[in-house]
C-alpha positions in Angstrom: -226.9 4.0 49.7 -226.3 3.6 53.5 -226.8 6.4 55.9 -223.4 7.2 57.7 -224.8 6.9 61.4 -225.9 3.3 60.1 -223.5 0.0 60.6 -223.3 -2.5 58.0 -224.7 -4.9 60.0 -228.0 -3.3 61.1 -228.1 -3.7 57.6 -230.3 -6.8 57.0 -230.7 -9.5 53.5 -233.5 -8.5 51.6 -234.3 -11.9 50.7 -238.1 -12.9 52.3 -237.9 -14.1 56.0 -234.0 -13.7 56.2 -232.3 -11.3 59.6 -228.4 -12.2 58.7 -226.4 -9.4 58.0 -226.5 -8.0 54.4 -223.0 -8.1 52.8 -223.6 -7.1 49.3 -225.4 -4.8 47.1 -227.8 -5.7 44.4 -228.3 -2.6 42.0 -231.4 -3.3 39.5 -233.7 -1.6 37.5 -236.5 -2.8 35.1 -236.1 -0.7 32.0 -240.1 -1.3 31.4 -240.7 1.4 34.4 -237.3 2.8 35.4 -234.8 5.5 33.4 -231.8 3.5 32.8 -230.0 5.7 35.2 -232.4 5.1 38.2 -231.2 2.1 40.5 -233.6 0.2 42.9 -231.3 -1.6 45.7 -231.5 -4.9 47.5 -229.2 -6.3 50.4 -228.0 -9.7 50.3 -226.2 -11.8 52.6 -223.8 -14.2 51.6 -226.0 -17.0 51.5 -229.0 -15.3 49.4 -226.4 -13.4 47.2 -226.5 -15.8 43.9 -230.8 -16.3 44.0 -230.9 -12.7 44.5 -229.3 -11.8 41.8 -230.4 -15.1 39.6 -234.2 -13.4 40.3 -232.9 -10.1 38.7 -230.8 -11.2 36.3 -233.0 -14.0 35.2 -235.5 -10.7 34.1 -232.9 -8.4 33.0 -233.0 -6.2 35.4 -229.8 -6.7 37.2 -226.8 -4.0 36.8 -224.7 -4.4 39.4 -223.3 -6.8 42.5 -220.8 -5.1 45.0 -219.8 -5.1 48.3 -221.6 -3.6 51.1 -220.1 -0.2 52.4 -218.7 -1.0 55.8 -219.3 -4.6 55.8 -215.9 -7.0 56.1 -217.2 -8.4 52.5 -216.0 -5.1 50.8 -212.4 -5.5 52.9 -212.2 -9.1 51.6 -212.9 -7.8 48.1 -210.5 -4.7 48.1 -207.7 -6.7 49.1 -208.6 -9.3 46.2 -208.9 -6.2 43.6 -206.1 -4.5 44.7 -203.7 -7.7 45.1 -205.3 -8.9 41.4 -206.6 -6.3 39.0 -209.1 -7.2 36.7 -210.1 -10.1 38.7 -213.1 -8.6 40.0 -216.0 -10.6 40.8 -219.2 -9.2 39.4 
């Protein structure tokens, strides 16, 4: 997903308008046009996060929320995981 000469935070929200620094990963695909396998990607900051994925999800088309690569969201998150399996926010 990102490009290894990239940071995380040149990474930007995909939501319209927004420049904070994306922190998650929005994985969709709309089964009407897309092999199930295929995944379309949006950022998200923390703020736009939950209407992002309300949009996709709202039509189906959302498979998967995680952390951004890089980003101190997916630090925050391992610790969580690791410190509480199965407690994974999705």
């Amino acid at each position: 997903m990102t490009h290894p000469d990239i940071a995380a935070d040149a990474l930007v929200c995909s939501a319209r308008g927004c420049r904070a620094p994306a922190r998650w990963v929005l994985r969709w695909n709309n089964p009407r046009l897309h092999t199930p396998e295929r995944r379309k990607t949006w950022l998200a900051c923390a703020t736009h996060r939950p209407s992002l994925g309300e949009f996709l999800d709202a039509r189906g088309f959302l498979r998967e929320v995680a952390p951004l690569a890089g980003s101190p969201t997916l630090e925050e998150w391992t610790r969580t995981t690791e410190s509480q399996p199965g407690e994974r926010e999705d």
